[in-house]
C-alpha positions as CSV (number, residue, x, y, z in Angstrom):
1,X,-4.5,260.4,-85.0
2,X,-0.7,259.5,-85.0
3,X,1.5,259.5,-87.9
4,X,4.7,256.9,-87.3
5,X,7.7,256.1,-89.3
6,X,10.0,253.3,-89.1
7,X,13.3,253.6,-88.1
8,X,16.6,251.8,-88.2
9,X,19.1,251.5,-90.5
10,X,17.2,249.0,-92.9
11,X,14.7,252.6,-93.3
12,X,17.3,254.8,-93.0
13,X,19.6,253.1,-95.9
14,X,16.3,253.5,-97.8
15,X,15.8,257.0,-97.0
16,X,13.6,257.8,-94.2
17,X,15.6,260.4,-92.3
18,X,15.0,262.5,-95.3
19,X,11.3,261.0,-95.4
20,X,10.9,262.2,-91.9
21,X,12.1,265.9,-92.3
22,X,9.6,266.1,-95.4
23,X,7.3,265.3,-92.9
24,X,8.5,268.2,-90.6
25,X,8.8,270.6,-93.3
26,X,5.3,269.6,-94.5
27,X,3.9,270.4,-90.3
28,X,3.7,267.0,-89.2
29,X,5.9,265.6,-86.8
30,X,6.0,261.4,-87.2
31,X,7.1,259.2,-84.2
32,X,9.5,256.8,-85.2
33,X,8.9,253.1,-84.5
34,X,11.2,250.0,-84.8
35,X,11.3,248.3,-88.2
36,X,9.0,244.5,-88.5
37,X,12.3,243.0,-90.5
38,X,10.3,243.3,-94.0
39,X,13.4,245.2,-95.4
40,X,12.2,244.9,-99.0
41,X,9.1,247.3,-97.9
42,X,10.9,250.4,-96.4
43,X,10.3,253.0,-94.9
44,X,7.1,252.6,-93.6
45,X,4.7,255.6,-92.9
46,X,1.4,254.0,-90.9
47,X,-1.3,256.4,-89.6
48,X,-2.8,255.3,-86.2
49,X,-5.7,256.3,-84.3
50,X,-6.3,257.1,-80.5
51,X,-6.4,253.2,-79.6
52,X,-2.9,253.2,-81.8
53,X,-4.8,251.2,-84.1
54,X,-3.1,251.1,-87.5
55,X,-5.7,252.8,-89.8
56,X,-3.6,253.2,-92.8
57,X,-0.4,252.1,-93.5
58,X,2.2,253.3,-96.4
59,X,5.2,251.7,-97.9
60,X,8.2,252.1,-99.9
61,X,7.4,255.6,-99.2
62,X,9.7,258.2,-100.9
63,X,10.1,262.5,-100.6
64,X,7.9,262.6,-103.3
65,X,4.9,261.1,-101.8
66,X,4.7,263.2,-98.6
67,X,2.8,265.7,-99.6
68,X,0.1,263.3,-100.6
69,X,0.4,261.7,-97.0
70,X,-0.1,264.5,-95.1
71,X,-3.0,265.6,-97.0
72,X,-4.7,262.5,-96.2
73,X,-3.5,262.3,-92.6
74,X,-4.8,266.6,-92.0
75,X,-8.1,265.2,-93.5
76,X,-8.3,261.7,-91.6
77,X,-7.3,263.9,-88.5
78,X,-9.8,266.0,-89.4
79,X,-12.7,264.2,-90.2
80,X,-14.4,261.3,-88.2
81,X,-15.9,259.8,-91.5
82,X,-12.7,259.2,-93.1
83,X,-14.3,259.9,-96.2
84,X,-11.1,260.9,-97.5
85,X,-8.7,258.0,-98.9
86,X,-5.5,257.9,-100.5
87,X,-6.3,254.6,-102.5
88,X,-3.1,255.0,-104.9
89,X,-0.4,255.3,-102.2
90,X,-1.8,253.4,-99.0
91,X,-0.5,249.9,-99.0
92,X,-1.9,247.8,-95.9
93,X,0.6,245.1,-96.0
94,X,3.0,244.5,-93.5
95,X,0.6,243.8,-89.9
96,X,-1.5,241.2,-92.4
97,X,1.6,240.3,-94.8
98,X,2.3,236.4,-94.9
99,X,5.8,237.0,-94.2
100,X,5.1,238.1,-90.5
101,X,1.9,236.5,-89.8
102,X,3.0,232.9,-90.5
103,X,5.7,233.8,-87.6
104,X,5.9,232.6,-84.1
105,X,7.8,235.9,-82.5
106,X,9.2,235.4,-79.1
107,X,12.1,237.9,-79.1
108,X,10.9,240.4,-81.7
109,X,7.2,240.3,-80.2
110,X,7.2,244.2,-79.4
111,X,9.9,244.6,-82.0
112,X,7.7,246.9,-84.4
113,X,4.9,247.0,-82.8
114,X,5.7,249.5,-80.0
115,X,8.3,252.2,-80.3
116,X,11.8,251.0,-78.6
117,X,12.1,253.7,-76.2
118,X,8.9,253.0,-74.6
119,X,9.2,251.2,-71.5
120,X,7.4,248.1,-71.0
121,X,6.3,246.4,-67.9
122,X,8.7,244.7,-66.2
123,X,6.4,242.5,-63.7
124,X,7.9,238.8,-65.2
125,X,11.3,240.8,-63.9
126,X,10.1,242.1,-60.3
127,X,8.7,238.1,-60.2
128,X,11.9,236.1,-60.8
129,X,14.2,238.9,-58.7
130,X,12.4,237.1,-56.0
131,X,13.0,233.4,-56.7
132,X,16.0,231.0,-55.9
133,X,18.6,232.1,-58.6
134,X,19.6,228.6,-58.9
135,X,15.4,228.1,-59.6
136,X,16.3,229.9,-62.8
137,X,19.4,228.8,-63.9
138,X,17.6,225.4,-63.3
139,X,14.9,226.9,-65.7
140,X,17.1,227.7,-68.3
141,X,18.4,224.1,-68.8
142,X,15.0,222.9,-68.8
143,X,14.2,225.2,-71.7
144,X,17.4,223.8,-74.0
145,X,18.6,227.4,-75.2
146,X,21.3,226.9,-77.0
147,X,23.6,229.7,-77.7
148,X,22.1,232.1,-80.9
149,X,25.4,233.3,-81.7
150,X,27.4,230.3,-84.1
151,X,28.6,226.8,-82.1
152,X,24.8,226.5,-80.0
153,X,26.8,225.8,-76.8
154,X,23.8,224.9,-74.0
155,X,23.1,228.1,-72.1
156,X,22.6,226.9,-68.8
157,X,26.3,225.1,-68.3
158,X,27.5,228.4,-68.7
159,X,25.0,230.3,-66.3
160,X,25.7,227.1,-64.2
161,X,29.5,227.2,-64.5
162,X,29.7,231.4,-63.5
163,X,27.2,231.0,-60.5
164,X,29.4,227.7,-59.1
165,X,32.8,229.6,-59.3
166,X,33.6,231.4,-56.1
167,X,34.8,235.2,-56.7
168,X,34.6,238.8,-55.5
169,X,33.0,239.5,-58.9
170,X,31.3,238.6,-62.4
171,X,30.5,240.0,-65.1
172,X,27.7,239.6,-67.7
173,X,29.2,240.2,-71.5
174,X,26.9,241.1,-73.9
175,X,28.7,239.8,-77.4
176,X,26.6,242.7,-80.1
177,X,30.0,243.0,-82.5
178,X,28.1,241.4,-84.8
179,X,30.2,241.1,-87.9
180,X,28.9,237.8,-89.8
181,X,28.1,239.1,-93.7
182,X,24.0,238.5,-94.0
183,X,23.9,238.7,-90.4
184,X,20.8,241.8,-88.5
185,X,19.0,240.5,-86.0
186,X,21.5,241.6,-83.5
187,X,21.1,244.8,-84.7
188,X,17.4,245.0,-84.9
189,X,17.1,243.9,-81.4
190,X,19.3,246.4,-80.3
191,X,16.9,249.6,-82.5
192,X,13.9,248.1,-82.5
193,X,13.4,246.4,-78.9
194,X,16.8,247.8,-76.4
195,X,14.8,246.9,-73.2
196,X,14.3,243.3,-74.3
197,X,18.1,243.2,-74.3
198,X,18.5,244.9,-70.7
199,X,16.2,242.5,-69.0
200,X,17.9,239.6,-70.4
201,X,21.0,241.0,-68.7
202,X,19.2,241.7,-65.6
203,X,18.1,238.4,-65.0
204,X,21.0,236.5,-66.6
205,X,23.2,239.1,-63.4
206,X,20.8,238.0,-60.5
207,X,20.6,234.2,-61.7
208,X,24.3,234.2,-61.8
209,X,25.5,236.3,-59.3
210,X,27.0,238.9,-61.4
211,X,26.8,242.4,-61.0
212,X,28.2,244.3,-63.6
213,X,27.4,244.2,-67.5
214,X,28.9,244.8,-70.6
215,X,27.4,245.5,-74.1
216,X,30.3,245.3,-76.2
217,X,28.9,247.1,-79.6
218,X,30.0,246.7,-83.6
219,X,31.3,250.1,-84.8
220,X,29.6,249.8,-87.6
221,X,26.2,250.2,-85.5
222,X,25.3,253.9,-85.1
223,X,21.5,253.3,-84.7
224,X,22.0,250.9,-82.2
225,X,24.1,252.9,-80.1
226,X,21.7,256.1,-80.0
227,X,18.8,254.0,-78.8
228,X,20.9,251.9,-76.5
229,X,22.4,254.7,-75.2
230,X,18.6,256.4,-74.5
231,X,17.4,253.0,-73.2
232,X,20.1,252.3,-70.8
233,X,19.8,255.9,-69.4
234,X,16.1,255.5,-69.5
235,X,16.7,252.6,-67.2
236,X,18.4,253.7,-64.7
237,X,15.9,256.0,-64.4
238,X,13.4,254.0,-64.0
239,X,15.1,252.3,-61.0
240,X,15.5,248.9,-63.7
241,X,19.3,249.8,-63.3
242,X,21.5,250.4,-60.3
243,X,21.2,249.9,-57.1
244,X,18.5,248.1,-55.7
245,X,17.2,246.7,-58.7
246,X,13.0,247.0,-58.9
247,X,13.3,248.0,-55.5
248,X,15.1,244.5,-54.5
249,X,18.1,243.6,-53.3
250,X,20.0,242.9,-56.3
251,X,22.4,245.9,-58.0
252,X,22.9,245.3,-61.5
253,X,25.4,248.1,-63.9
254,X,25.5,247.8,-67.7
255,X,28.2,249.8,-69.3
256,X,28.9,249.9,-73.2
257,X,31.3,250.4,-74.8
258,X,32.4,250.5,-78.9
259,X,34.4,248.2,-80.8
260,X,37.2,249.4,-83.6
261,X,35.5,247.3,-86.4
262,X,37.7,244.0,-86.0
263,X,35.8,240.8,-86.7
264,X,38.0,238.7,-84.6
265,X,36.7,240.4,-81.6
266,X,33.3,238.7,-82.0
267,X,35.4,236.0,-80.6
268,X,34.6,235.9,-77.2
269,X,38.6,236.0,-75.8
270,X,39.3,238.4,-78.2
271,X,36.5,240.5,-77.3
272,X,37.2,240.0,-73.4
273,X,40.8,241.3,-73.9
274,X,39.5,244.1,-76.4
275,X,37.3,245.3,-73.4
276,X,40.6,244.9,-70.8
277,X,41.9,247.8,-73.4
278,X,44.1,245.4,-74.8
279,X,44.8,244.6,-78.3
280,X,41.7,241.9,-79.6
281,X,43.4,238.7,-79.6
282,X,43.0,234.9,-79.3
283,X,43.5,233.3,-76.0
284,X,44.2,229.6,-75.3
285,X,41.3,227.8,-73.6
286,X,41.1,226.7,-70.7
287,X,40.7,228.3,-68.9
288,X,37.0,229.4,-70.0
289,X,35.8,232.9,-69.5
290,X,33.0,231.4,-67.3
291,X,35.8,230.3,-64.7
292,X,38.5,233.1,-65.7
293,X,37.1,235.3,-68.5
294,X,37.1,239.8,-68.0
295,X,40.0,240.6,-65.5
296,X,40.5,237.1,-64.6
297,X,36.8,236.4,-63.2
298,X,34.4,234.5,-63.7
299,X,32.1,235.7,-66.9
300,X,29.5,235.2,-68.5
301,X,29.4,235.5,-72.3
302,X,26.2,235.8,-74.6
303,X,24.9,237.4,-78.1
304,X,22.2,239.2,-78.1
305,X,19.4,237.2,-79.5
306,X,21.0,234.9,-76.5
307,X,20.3,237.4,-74.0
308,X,17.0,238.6,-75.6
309,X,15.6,235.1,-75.7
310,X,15.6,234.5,-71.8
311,X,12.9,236.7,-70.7
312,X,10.4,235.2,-73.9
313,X,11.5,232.0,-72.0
314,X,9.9,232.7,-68.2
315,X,7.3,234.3,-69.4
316,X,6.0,231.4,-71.6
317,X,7.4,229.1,-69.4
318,X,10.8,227.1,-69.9
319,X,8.6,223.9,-70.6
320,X,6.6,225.3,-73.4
321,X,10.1,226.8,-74.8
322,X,11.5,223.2,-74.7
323,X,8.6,222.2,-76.6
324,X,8.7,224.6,-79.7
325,X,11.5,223.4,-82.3
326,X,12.9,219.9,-83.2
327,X,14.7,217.5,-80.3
328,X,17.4,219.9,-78.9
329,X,17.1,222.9,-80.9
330,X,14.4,224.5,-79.0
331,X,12.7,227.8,-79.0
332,X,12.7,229.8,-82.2
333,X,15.4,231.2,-84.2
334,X,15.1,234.7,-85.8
335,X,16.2,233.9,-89.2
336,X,17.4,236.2,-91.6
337,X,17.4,236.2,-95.3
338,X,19.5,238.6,-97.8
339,X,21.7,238.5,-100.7
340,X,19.9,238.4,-104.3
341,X,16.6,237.7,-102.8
342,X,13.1,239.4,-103.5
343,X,11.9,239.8,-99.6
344,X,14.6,240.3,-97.7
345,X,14.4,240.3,-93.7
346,X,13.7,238.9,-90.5
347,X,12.1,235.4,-90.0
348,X,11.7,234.2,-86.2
349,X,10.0,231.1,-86.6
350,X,10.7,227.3,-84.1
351,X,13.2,225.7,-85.5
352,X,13.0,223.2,-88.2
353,X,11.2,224.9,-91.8
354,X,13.6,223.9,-94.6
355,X,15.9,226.2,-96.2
356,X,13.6,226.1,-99.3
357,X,10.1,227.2,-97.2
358,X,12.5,230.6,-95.9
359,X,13.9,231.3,-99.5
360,X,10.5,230.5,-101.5
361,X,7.6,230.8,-98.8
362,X,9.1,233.8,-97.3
363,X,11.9,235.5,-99.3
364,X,9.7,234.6,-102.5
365,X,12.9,233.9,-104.9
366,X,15.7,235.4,-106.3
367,X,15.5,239.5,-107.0
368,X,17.0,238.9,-110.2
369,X,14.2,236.4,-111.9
370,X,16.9,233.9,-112.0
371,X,17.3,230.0,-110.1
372,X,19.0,229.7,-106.9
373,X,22.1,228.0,-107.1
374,X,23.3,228.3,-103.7
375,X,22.7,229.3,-100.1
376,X,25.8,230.2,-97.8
377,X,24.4,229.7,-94.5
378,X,25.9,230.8,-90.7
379,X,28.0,233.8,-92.4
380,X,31.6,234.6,-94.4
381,X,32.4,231.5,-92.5
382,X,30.0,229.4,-93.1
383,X,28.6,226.5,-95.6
384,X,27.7,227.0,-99.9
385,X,24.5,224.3,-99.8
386,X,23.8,222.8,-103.0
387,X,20.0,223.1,-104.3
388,X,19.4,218.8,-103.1
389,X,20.3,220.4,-99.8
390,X,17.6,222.8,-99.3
391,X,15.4,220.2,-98.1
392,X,17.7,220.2,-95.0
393,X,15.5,221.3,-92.1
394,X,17.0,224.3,-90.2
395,X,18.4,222.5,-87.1
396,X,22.0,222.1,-85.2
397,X,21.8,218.5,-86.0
398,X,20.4,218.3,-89.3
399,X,22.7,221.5,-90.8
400,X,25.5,219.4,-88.9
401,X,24.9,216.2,-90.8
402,X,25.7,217.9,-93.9
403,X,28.8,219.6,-92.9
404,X,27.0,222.9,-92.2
405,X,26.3,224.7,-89.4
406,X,23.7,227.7,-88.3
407,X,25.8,229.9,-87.2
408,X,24.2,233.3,-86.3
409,X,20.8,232.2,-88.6
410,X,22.0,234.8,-91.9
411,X,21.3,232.8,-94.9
412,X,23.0,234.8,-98.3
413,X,21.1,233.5,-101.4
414,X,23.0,233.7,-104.8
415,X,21.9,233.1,-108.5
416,X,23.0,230.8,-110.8
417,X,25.5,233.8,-112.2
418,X,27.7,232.9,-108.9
419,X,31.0,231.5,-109.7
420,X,32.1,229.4,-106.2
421,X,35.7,229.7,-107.3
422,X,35.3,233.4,-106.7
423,X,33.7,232.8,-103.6
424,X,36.0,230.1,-102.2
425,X,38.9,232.9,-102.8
426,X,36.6,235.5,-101.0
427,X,36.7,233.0,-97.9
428,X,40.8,232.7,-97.6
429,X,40.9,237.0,-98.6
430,X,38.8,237.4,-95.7
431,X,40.7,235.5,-92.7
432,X,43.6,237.0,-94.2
433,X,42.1,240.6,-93.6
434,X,40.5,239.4,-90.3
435,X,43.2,237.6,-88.4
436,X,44.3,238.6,-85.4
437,X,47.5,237.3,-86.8
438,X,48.5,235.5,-83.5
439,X,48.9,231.9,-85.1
440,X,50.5,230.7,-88.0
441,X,48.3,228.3,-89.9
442,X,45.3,230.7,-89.9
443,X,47.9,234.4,-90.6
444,X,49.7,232.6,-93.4
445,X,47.2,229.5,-94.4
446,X,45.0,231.8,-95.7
447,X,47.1,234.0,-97.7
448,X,48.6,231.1,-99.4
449,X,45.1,229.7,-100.2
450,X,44.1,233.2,-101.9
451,X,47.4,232.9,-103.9
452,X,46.2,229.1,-105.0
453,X,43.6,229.5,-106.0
454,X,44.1,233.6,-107.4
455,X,46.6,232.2,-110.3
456,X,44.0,230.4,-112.0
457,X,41.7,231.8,-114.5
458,X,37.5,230.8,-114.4
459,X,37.5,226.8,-114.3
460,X,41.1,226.0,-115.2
461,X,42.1,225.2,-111.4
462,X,44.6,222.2,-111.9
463,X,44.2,219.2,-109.5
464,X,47.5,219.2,-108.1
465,X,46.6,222.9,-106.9
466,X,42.8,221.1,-105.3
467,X,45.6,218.9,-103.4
468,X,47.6,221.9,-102.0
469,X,43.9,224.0,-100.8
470,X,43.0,220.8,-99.6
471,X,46.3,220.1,-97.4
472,X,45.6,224.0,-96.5
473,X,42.6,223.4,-95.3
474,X,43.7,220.0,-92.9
475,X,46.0,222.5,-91.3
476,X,43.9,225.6,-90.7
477,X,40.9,223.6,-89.3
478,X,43.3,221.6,-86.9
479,X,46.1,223.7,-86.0
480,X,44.5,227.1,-85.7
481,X,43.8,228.6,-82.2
482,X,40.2,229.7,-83.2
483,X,37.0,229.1,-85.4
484,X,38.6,232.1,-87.4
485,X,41.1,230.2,-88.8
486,X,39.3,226.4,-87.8
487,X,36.3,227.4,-90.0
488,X,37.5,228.9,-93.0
489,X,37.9,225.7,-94.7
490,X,34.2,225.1,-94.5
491,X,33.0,227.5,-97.4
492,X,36.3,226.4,-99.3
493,X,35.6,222.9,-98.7
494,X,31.7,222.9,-99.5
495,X,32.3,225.0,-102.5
496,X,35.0,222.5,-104.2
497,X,32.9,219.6,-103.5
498,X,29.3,220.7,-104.3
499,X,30.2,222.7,-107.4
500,X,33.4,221.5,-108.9
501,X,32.7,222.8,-112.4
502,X,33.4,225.9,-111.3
503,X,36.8,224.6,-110.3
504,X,38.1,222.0,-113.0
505,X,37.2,222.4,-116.8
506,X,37.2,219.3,-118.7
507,X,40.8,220.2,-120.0
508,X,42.5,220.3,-116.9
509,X,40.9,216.7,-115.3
């Protein structure tokens, strides 16, 4: 008998370090496990037998109810019979719960379900370090991954593009400065499932012809770093890493290194020159980081959930992947809902469900009893749907037909006590606190949008000032160097236009 306790930081926000050293206190030592991504139900204590086996399973669990717990675990421990039950604090919902059984997990399949430091088999690895690398770069296109992390670029053109362009060396970049607002599935990759990561990398190197990795990490990512940094030693170890990868003839090095907490560097140039040691800024494209990206060679640039998709890929095959999803989004999306929402967490599921089946089937409503008004989907960045739009099936082209995009998959859900005004403000304060500050229409576009629309009370926005945001908002998307700047007027935009009470009052039209 095996007591377990999840851990990342969506238990340890909710207490479970101090859960854990009740435990120790009490004489039981818990093995932590990776979180399933039902936030709303942390921390989880489960109680597993011999064949690991949950036999009971404990949620929401506070200080209080330890001592309770470890009666019932001595005495299940104890006693084959099991006689002994702890009917008023065991809780056997999350293996069975709706939310995770009604999904189709590719990249979060041990995620949860196995602790992340333990190592799984690697024998879809030792298989494809033996084929054509062009075999599997040729396998990727077939599948149709699309990049997880905002514009859904195709995959394979870059794998194509780094392994075509002669060099001396290239580099894998692993993009996990993940800094969207309502965005975790980065992060619970990275504490819940590290080696899913690391293989991704591995094969991504050999397909490629790249030899040395990078996992640029968010600062604001603690948990992620202490497993990643027991994983990637654990690797090399375990000959995954290093010379001779698997016993082949393929070296492969991953290095990590921290980021200083700028969200601009979750641009790829500006995360390229952060890694050079240079200050994070924009660079002008082309040339592309696949042809001239780290150090002037040829690189290839992914997310996480980019990375961590491509073993779930070969091991299903990249024709089945092709066929989960709708046209050209393929595969499945790990979806992820906060903001005021009852169930809160992790969704990987093909894409296509509507944004009403996550927010109603899955998130079960708003936290505070009240309607939805809105949904901001693909981040700070990112599009205010009105409620005729939550019919919108969760797709590139579909969220693109309504002037919204996916982004990173973090949809934020507010009540009908949101006031878009507010938000729309939020949206220019932000690039103006993000900015790398290199060009002018995003640096001082957004400051003089803040100041717009700041002067106004609640609903008395005159429509002379509407002209100036909108003028604003012309320049910033068109002029600006990056998405930073080029995609700011998209919650500003979709705010005004789907919920203009909350800009004009009857006096002021």
């Amino acid at each position: 008998m095996k007591l377990q306790i999840s851990d990342d930081s969506f238990a340890r926000a909710m207490g479970s370090e101090n859960v854990e050293f009740a435990f120790k206190t009490h004489g039981v030592e818990p093995t932590r496990n990776g979180s399933l991504g039902l936030a709303w139900l942390e921390p989880v204590v489960q109680l597993l037998n011999g064949d690991q086996e949950i036999v009971s399973e404990f949620t929401n669990v506070a200080v209080e109810e330890v001592p309770k717990i470890v009666a019932y675990f001595q005495s299940m421990r104890d006693q084959d019979n099991g006689d002994t039950n702890l009917q008023d604090a065991t809780e056997s919902t999350t293996s069975t719960h709706p939310f995770l059984t009604q999904q189709h997990r590719l990249v979060f399949d041990r995620a949860g379900i196995r602790p992340p430091l333990d190592l799984p088999s690697f024998k879809l690895l030792e298989d494809l370090l033996t084929q054509d690398p062009n075999q599997i770069i040729a396998g990727m296109e077939t599948s149709g991954l699309r990049g997880r992390g905002g514009a859904g670029f195709p995959a394979f053109i870059k794998w194509r593009t780094v392994a075509d362009t002669p060099a001396d060396q290239k580099y894998i970049v692993c993009n996990a400065d993940e800094g969207d607002s309502g965005t975790f599935s980065d992060r619970m990759l990275m504490e819940g499932d590290p080696f899913k990561l690391i293989e991704g990398m591995i094969i991504s190197g050999f397909a490629t012809g790249a030899t040395q990795g990078f996992i640029y990490l968010r600062s604001e990512y603690p948990v992620a770093k202490e497993y990643l940094d027991q994983a990637l030693e654990m690797a090399y170890s375990a000959g995954l890493l290093g010379k001779t990868v698997l016993n082949s003839n393929f070296s492969f090095d991953i290095d990590m290194l921290i980021g200083a907490g700028a969200y601009i560097c979750g641009e790829e140039t500006s995360l390229l020159e952060s890694l050079e040691g240079k200050r994070g800024q924009i660079k002008v494209k082309p040339p592309v980081p696949a042809i001239a990206g780290l150090f002037e060679k040829p690189t290839l640039v992914h997310n996480v959930i980019s990375l961590a998709s491509v073993p779930g890929i070969f091991e299903i095959g990249p024709e089945s992947y092709a066929q989960l999803g709708v046209g050209r989004s393929t595969g499945t999306m790990p979806f992820q809902l906060s903001g005021n929402i009852k169930q809160g967490g992790l969704i990987e599921l093909p894409f296509g469900p509507t944004v009403n089946e996550l927010i109603y089937n899955y998130g079960n409503g708003t936290l505070s009893g009240r309607p939805i008004r809105t949904v901001q989907i693909g981040g700070p960045l990112g599009a205010y749907l009105s409620e005729s739009e939550f019919d919108t099936p969760l797709t590139y082209e579909a969220m693109a037909e309504i002037g919204a995009g996916i982004g990173h998959g973090g949809l934020v859900v507010f009540d009908d006590t949101v006031n878009l005004k507010e938000q729309a403000e939020y949206a220019f304060e932000f690039c103006e606190i993000e900015s790398c500050g290199k060009c002018t229409p995003c640096r001082i576009g957004s400051i003089r949008g803040k100041e717009a629309l700041r002067q106004f009370n609640s609903n008395t926005v005159d429509a002379r000032t509407l002209v100036v945001i909108e003028d604003l908002c012309e320049v910033m998307e068109k002029a600006s160097l990056c998405q930073m700047g080029g995609m700011t007027p998209i919650p500003v935009r979709s705010a005004i236009q789907k919920f203009p009470e909350d800009f004009i009052s009857e006096q002021t039209t």
